[in-house]
Each structure stands twice: as structure tokens, then as C-alpha cells.
BAROBA-350228 format. One record per atom (N, C-alpha, C, CB): x negated, y, z negated; residue in one letter. Coordinates in steps of 0.1 Angstrom, whole numbers, padded with zeros to 4 digits, always signed. Glycine has a CB too. Layout:
N
XYZa ...
//
This chain:
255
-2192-0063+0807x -2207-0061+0808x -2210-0059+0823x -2215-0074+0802x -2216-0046+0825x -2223-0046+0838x -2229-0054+0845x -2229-0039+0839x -2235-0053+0859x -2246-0065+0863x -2262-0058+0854x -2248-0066+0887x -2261-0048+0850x -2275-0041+0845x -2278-0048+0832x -2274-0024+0842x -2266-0048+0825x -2265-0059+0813x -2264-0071+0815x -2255-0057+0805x -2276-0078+0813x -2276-0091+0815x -2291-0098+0807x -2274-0093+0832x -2296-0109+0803x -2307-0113+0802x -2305-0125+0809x -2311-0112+0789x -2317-0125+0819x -2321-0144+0827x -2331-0148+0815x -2333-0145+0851x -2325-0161+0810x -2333-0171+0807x -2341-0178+0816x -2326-0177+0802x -2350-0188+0821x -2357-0192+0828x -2363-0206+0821x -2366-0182+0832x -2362-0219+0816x -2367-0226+0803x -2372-0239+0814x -2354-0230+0789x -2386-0238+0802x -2393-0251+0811x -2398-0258+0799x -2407-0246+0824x -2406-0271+0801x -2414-0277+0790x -2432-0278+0794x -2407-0295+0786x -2438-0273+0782x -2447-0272+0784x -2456-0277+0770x -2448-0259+0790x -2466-0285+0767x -2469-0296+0759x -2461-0294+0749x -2482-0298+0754x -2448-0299+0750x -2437-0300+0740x -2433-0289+0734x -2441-0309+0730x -2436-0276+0740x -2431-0267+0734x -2415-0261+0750x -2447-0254+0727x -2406-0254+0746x -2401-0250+0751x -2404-0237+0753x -2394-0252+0749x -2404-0229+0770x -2407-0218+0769x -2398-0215+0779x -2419-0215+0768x -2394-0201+0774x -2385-0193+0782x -2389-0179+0788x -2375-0191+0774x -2386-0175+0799x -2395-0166+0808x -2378-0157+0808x -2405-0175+0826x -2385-0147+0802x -2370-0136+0798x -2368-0123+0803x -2369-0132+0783x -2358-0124+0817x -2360-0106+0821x -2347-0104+0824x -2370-0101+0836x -2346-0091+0823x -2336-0082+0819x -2334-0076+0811x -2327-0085+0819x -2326-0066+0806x -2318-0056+0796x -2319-0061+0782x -2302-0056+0799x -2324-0059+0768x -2322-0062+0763x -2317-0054+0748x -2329-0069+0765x -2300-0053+0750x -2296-0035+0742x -2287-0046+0734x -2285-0017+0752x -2276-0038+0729x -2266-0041+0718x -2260-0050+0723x -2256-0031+0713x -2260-0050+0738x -2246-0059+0744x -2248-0070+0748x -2238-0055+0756x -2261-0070+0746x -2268-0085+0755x -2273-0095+0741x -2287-0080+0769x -2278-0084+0727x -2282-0090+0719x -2277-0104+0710x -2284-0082+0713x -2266-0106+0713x -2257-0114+0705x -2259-0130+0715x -2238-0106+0704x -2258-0124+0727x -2255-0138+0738x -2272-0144+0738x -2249-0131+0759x -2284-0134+0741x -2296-0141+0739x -2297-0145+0725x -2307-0133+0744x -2295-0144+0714x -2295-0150+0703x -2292-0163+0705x -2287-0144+0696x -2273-0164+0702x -2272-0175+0705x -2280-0185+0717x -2261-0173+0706x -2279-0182+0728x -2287-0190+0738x -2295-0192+0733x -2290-0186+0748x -2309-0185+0728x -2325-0190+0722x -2322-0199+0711x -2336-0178+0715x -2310-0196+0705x -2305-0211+0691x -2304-0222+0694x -2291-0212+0684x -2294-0221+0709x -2292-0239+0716x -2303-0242+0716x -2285-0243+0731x -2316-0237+0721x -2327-0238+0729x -2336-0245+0719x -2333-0224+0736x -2328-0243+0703x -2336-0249+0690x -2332-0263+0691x -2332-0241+0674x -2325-0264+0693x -2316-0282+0687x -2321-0290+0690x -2302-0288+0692x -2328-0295+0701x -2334-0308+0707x -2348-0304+0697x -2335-0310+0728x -2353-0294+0691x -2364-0300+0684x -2380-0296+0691x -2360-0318+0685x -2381-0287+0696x -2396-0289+0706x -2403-0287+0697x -2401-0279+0720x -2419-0288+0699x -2421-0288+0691x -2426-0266+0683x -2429-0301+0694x -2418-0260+0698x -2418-0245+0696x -2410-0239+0705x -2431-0240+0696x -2405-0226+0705x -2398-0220+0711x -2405-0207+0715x -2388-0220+0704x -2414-0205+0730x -2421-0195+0729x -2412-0183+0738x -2436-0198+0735x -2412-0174+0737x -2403-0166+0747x -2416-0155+0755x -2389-0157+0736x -2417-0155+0766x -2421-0147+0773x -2417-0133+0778x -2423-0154+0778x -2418-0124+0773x -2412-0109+0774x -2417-0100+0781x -2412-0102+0763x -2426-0101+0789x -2429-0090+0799x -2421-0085+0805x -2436-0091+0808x -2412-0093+0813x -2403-0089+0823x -2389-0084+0817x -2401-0100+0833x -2390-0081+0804x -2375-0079+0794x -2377-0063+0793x -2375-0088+0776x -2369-0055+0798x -2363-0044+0793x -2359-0039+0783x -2357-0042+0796x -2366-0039+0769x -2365-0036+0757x -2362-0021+0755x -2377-0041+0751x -2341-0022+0752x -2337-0007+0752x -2343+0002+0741x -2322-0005+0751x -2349-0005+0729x -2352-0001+0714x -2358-0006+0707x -2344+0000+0707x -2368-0006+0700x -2378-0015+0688x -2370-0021+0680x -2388-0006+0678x -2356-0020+0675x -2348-0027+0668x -2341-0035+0675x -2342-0020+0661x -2341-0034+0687x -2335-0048+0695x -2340-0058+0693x -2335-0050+0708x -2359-0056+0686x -2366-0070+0691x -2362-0082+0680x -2383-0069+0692x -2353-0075+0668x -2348-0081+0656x -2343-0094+0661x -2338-0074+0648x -2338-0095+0673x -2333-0110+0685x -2337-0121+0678x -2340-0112+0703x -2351-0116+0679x -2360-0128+0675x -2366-0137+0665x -2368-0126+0679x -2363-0123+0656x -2361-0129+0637x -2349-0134+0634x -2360-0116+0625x -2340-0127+0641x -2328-0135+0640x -2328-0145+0642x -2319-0133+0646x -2335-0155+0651x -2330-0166+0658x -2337-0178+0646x -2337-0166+0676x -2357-0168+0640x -2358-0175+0634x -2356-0178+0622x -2364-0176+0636x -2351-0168+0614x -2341-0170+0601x -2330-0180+0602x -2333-0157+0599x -2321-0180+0616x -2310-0187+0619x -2313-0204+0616x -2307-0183+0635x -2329-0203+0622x -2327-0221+0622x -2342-0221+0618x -2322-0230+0640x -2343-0215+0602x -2357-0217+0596x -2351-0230+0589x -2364-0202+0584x -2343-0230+0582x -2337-0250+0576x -2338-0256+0587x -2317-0253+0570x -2329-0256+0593x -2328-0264+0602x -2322-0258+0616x -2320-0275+0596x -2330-0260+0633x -2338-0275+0632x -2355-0274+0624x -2340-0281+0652x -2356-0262+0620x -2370-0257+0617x -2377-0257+0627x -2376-0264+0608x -2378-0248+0640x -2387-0248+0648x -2394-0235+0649x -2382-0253+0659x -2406-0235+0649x -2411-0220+0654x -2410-0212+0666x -2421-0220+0653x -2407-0199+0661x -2409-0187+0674x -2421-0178+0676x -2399-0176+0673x -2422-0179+0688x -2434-0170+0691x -2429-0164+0703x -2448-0176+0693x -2436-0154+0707x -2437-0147+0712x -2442-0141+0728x -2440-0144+0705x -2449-0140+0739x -2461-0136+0745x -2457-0125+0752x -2467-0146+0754x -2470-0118+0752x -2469-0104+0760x -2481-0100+0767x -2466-0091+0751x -2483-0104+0776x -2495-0102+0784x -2495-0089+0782x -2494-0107+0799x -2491-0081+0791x -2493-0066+0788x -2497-0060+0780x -2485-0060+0787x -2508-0049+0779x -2513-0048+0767x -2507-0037+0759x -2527-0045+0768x -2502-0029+0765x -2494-0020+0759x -2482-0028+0751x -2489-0011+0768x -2471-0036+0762x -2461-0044+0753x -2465-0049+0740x -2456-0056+0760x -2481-0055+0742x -2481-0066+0733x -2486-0054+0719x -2492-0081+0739x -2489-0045+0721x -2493-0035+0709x -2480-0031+0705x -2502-0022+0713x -2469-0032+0709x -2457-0020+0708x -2450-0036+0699x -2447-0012+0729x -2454-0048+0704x -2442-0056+0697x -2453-0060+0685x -2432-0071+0708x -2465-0061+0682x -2474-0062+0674x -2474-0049+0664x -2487-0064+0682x -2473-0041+0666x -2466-0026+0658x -2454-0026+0650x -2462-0016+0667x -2445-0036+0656x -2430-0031+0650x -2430-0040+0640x -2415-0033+0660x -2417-0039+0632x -2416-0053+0616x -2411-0064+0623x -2403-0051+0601x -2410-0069+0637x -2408-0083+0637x -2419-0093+0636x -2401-0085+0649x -2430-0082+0636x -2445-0091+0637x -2446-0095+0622x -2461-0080+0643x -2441-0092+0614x -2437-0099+0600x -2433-0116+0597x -2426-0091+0596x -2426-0121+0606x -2411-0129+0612x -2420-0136+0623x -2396-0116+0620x -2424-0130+0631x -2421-0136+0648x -2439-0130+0650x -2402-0126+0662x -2446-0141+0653x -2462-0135+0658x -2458-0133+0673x -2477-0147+0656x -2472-0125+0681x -2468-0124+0692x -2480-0126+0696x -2461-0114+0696x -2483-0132+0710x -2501-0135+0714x -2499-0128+0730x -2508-0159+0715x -2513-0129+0733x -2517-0122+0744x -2516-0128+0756x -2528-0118+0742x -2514-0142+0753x -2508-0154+0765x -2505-0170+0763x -2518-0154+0778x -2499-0174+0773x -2494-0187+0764x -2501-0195+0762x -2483-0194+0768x -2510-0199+0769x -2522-0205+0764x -2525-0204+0747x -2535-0198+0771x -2527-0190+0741x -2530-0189+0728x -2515-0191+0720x -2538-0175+0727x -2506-0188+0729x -2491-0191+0718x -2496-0205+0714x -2470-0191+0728x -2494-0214+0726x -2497-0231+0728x -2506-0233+0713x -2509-0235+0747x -2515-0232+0712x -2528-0230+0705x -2522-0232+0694x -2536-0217+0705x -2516-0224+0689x -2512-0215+0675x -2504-0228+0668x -2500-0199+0678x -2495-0230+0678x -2483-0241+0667x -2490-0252+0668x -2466-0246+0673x -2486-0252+0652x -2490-0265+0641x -2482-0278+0648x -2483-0262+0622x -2494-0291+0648x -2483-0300+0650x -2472-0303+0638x -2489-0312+0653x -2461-0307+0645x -2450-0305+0631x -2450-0315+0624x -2434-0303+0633x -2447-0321+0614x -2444-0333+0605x -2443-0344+0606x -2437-0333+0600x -2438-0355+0607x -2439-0364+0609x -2423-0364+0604x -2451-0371+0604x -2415-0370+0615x -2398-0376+0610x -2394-0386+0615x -2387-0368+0613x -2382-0389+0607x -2377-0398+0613x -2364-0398+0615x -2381-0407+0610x -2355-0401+0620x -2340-0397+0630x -2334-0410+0633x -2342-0388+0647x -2324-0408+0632x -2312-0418+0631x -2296-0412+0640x -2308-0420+0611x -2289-0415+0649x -2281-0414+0651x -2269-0418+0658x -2285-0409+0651x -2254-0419+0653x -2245-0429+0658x -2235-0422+0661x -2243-0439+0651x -2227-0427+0668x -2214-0422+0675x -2197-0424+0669x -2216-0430+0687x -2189-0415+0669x -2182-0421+0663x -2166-0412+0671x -2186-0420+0645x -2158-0416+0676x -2144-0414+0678x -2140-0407+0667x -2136-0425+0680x -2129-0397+0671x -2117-0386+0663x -2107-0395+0652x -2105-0377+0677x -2113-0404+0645x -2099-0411+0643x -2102-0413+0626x -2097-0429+0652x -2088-0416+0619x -2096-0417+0604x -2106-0428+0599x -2086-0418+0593x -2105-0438+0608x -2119-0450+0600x -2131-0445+0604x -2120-0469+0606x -2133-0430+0611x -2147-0429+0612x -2155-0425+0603x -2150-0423+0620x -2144-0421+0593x -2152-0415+0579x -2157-0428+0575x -2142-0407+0566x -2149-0437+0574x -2162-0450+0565x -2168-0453+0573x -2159-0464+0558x -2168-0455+0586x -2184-0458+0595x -2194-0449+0595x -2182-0459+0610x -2193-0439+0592x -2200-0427+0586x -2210-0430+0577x -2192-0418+0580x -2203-0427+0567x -2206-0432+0554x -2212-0446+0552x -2195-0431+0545x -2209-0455+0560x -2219-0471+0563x -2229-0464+0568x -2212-0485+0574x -2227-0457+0577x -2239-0458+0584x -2256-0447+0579x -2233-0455+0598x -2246-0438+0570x -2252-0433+0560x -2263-0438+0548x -2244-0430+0555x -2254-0449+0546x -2260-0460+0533x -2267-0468+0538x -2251-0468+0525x -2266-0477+0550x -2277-0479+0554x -2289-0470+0556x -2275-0483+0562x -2286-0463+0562x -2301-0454+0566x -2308-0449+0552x -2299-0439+0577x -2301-0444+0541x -2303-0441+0532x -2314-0453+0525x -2289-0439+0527x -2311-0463+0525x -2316-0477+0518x -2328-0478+0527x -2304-0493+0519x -2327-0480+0541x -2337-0481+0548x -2351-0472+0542x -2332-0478+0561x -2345-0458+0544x -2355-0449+0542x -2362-0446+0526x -2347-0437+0548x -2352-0454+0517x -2358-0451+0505x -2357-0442+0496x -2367-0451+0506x -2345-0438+0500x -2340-0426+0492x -2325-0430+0488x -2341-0411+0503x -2326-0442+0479x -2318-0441+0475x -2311-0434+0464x -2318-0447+0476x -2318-0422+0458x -2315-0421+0442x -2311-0405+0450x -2331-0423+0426x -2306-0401+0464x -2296-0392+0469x -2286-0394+0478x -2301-0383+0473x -2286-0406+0478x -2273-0416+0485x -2259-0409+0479x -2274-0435+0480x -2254-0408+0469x -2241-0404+0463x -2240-0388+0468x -2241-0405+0445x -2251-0379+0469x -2253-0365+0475x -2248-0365+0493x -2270-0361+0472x -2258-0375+0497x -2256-0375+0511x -2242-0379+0512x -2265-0385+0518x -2239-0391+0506x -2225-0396+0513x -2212-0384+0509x -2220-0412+0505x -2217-0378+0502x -2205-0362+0502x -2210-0355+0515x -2208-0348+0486x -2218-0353+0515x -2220-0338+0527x -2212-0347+0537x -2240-0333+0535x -2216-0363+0541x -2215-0364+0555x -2206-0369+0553x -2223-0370+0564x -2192-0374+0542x -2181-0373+0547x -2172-0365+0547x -2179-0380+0544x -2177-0349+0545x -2170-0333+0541x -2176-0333+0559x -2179-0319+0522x -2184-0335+0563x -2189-0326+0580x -2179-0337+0588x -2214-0328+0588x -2180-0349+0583x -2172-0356+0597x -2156-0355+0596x -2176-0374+0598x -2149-0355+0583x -2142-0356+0581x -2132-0335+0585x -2146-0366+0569x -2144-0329+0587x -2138-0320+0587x -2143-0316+0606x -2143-0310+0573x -2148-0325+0609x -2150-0325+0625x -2135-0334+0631x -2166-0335+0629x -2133-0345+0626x -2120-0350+0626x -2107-0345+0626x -2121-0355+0617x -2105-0332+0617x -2093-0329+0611x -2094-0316+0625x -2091-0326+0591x -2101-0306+0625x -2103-0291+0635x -2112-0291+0645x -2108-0279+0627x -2119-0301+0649x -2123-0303+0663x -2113-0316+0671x -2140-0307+0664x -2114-0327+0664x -2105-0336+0673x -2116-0342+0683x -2091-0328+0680x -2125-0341+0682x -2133-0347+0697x -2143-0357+0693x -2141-0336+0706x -2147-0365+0701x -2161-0372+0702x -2170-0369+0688x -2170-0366+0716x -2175-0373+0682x -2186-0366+0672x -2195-0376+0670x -2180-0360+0658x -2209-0365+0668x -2225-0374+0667x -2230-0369+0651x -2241-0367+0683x -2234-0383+0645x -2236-0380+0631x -2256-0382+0637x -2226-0395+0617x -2258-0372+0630x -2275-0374+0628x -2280-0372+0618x -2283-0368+0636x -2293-0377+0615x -2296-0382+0600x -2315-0381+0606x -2287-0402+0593x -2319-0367+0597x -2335-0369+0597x -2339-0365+0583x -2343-0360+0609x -2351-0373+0584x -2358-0373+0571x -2375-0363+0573x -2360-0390+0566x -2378-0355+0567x -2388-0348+0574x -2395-0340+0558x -2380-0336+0588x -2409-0340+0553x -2413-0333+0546x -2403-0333+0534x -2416-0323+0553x -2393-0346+0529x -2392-0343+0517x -2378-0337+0518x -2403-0335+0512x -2374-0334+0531x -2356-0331+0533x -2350-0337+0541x -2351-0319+0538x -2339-0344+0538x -2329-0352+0546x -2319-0342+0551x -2321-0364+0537x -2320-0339+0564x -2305-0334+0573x -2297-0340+0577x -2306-0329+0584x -2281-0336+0577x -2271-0343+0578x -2265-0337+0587x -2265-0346+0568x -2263-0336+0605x -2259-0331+0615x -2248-0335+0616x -2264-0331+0623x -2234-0328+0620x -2224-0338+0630x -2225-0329+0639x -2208-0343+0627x -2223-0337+0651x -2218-0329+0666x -2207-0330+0670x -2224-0334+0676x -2198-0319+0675x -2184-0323+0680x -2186-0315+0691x -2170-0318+0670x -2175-0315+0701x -2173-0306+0713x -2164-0299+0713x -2171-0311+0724x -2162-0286+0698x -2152-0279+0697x -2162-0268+0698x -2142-0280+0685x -2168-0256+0702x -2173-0246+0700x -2166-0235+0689x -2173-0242+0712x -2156-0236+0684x -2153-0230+0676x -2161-0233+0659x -2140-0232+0678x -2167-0224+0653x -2174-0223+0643x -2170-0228+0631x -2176-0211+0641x -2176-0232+0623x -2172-0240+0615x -2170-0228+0603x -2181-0253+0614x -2165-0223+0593x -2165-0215+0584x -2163-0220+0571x -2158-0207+0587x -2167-0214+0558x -2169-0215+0545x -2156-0206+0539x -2184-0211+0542x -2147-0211+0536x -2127-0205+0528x -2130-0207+0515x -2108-0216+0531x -2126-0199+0507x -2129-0203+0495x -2110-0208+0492x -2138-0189+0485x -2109-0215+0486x -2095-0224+0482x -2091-0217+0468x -2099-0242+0479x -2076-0218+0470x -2072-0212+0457x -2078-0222+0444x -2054-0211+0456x -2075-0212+0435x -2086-0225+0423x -2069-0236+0419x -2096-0212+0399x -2074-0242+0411x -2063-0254+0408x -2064-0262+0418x -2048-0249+0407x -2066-0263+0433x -2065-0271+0441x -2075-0284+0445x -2062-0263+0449x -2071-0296+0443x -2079-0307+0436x -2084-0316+0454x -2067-0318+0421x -2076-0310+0465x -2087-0318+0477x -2089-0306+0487x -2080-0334+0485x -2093-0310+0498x -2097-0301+0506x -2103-0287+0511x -2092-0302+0509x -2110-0293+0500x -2123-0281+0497x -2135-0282+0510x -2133-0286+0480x -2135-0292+0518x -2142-0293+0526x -2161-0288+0525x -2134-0285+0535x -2163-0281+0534x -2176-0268+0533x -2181-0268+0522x -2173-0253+0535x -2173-0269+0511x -2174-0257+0499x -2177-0272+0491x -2157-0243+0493x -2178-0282+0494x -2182-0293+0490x -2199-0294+0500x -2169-0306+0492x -2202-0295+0510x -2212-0290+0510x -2222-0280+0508x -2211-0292+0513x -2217-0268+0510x -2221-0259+0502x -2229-0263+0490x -2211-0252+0500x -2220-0266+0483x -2223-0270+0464x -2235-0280+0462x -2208-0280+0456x -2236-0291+0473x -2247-0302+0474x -2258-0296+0479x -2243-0314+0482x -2257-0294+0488x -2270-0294+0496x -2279-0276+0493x -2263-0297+0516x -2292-0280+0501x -2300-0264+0496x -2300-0253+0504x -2315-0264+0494x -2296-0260+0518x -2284-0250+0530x -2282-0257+0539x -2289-0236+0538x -2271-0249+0546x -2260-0255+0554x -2256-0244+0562x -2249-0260+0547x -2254-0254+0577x -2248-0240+0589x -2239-0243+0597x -2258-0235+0600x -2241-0233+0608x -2231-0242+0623x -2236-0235+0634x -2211-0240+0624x -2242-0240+0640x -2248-0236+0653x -2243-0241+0667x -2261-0239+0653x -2244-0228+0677x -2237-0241+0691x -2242-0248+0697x -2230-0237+0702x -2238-0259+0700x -2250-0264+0708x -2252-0262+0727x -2251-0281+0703x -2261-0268+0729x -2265-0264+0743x -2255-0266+0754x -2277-0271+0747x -2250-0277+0751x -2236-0283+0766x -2229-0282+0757x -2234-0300+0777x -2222-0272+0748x -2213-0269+0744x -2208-0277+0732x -2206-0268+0754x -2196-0272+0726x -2195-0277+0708x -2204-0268+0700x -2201-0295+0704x -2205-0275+0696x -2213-0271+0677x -2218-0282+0671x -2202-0264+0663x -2229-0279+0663x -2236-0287+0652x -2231-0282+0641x -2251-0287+0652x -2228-0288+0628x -2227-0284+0620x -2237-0290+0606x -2216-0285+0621x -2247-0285+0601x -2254-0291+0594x -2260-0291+0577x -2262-0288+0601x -2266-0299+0573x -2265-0298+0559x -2278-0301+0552x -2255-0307+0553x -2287-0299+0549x -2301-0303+0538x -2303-0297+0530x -2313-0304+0541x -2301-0318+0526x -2312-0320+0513x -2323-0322+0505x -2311-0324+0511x -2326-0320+0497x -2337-0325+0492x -2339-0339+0486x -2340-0316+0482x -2348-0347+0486x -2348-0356+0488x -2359-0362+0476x -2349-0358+0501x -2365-0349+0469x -2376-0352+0461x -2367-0361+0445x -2386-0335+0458x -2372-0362+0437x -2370-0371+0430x -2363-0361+0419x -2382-0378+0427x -2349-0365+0412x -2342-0358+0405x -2347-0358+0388x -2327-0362+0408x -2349-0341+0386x -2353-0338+0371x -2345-0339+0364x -2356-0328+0368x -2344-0342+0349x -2336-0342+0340x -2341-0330+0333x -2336-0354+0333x -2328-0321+0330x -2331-0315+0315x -2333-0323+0308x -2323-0309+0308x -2348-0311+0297x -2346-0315+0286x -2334-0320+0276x -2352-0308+0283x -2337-0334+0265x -2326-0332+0257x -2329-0324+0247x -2320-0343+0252x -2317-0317+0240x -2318-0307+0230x -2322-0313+0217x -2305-0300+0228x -2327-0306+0208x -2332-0309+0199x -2328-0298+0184x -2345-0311+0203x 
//
């Protein structure tokens, strides 16, 4: 990548939202790396993610897809919003014109971005630490069931304690490092995070059929209503999982 190719991030806090002041190049070659970067920039949770674009070099109206991307990426989870600002009146007509304004609003300055976002929900978060070793799967899973009981959701305790012993246990076996179990409850969905310090991605194999363990993923997959892997900010990956937490329907019996 040239020095021409490049995007500066710039990230500050401003009433709990994060905002990023974004200049440089923004073509095929840069699109992948500001992606990812604006994703870490989701994890801690603000309560928004505004990006400021004047000073960005926008090679093509389909570059600005960056920014749908990012919010599709982490509309489950962490669920934070994106916006936009374009002082410029022209910019701000040109990115107010294209289909990301479908996806991604854009305002006329941050003041009015500020404005816009909803305060978010009300949650609550739990999180513990655990060493590369095999008894961390049952400290896991304890520490699961507690929070589970605490929070009152016990009638998806048997759901949770799969996801989070398929994420840690598979943080265990192909990262090998340090790992952070986190646990929030928000609007009716319980997330199930682990954190390791392997940057390598966590992926979804499908297993020959007949084969009766190490299905991993594909055990969460099956539970939960989605599931990812994102990198995080000082490096590693999150790997994540939610649930629903509302109260389980029975089919009808037949008659």
C-alpha cells in the first residue's frame, strides 16, 4: 500500500459516544482495514459510533458501503449505532443521495449526530477471567449458572451453558491464551462473549456427519439467534453468541 493509501483514524469521547475524525483515501485497498478498525471501535459499547468524513477522500459512492458494513457487522452484537457527519454541503448531499443513507443516517454536524442517538437500554454485564487450561470450562459454566440464577433467566440456563462451553472451550483448544468470558443481558437478549489474544478468526466447518463430538461453532450456531467473531481493539478476537431470553413456546399438541 502506498503512503496515498492510507485512512487516519483520530478517536475521542464525546457524551459517551465515540467519534472518529477520518482523513485520507478511501478505495478498495483501504476498505477492509477501516472496516475492521471502526468494528474494534464497537466493543467497549459507546453509546454511538459517529464518524466524521469531510476530510476522507471518497474514491467512489460504493466505497461508502464501509459503513453499512460495519453496521450490519455488529447490528447483534455489540449493537451500537453509526452515524455519520458531513459538514460540507455538497458531501453531505452526495452521501445523503447514495443507498447507504438507507443503513447509516448522515447529519449536518455533530451536535445534531449527538442529538439523534437514542439513549440505549438498560443492561447488565458480568465478567470473569479464566486461564488456557481444561478446568476453565467448569469455571465457566459456574460462573454462567450463577449469573444465570441471579438474573432470572433461568428457563435458558441449559442453552447458555452450551454456547459458553462450545466459545471457551474452543478458545482453549486454538487460541491457548488468557480468555474473558462476558455475559450481558439487554432488551430481552443474553450475550455470551469470550475474549482470547489469538487474532486469528474463529470459523464455522461443517463436520463429517456420523461424528458424535467436536462440533464446536456448529453447536452454537444451532442455539443461539446469531453468532460472530470480531477483533478486538489491543488485539485477539471476541467471539460471540445471543440469545433470546424471552420465555419458551410450546407447540401445540396434536389432536
Amino acid at each position: 500500500m502506498s503512503t496515498a493509501e492510507w485512512v487516519l483514524i483520530r478517536q475521542r469521547d464525546v457524551a459517551g459516544c465515540t467519534v472518529v475524525d477520518l482523513a485520507g483515501r478511501l478505495n478498495a485497498l483501504t476498505y477492509g482495514e477501516l472496516r475492521d478498525n471502526l468494528i474494534k471501535l464497537t466493543l467497549d459499547q459507546p453509546r454511538a459510533l459517529i464518524a466524521q468524513v469531510d476530510d476522507l477522500d471518497i474514491a467512489a459512492e460504493p466505497a461508502l458501503a464501509v459503513f453499512s458494513a460495519v453496521r450490519m457487522r455488529t447490528d447483534e452484537w455489540p449493537s451500537v449505532p453509526v452515524l455519520l457527519v458531513a459538514h460540507d454541503p455538497q458531501r453531505h448531499r452526495m452521501i445523503a443521495g447514495s443507498a447507504i443513507r438507507r443503513f447509516v443516517p448522515v447529519h449536518s454536524s455533530l451536535h445534531a449526530a449527538i442529538e439523534a442517538v437514542a439513549e440505549p437500554p438498560p443492561r447488565r454485564r458480568r465478567r470473569a477471567v479464566f486461564l488456557p487450561l481444561p478446568s476453565s470450562s467448569h469455571g465457566a459454566r459456574a460462573f454462567v449458572q450463577e449469573t444465570c440464577r441471579e438474573w432470572n433467566i433461568r428457563h435458558r440456563l441449559e442453552d447458555a451453558l452450551g454456547i459458553a462451553t462450545e466459545l471457551v472451550e474452543n478458545a482453549i483448544t486454538h487460541a491457548g491464551t488468557a480468555l474473558e468470558v462476558r455475559l450481558e443481558l439487554r432488551s430481552g437478549y443474553l450475550t455470551i462473549a469470550v475474549r482470547d489474544e489469538n487474532a486469528h478468526p474463529a470459523v464455522l466447518r461443517q463436520r463429517p456427519s456420523g461424528r458424535l463430538q467436536g462440533y464446536g461453532l456448529q453447536v452454537v450456531a444451532a442455539l443461539s439467534r446469531a453468532w460472530g467473531c470480531s477483533p478486538a481493539q489491543d488485539g485477539g478476537k471476541i467471539v460471540w453468541a445471543v440469545l433470546s431470553v424471552g420465555p419458551r413456546r410450546l407447540a401445540p399438541f396434536p389432536v
